[in-house]
Residue, then its C-alpha position, 0 to 999 in steps of 0.5 A: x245399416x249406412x251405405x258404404x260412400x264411393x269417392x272417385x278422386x283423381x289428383x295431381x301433380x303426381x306427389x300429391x295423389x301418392x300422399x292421397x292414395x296411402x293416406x286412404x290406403x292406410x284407412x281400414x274402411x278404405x281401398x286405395x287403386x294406384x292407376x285405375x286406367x293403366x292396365x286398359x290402356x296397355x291393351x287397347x294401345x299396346x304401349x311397350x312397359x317392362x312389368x306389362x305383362x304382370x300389371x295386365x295379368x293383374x287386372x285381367x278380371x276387370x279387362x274382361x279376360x278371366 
């Protein structure tokens, strides 16, 4: 049995790492997570976004919230 291989990737500018995170994405074998550090920015500054309280309701597992 192979163990399953982790590729942190980190890209810019901005067009660039949306063609790279689809082009994983679209990969069966692959998951592909837009923005890693938003939502924990979000709660540690407090930044104002229209979708805040959906995204941090989103990762609320990996903030430690569940």
């Amino acid at each position: 049995m192979t163990r399953p291989v982790t590729i942190a990737m980190w890209s810019g500018p901005r067009n660039i790492s949306t063609a790279m995170m689809y082009s994983f994405g679209n990969r069966p074998d692959c998951f592909a997570w837009d923005e890693p550090f938003y939502a924990f920015s979000l709660k540690v500054h407090g930044n104002d976004h229209p979708m805040r309280d959906a995204i941090m309701e989103q990762c609320a597992e990996q903030l430690g919230q569940t």
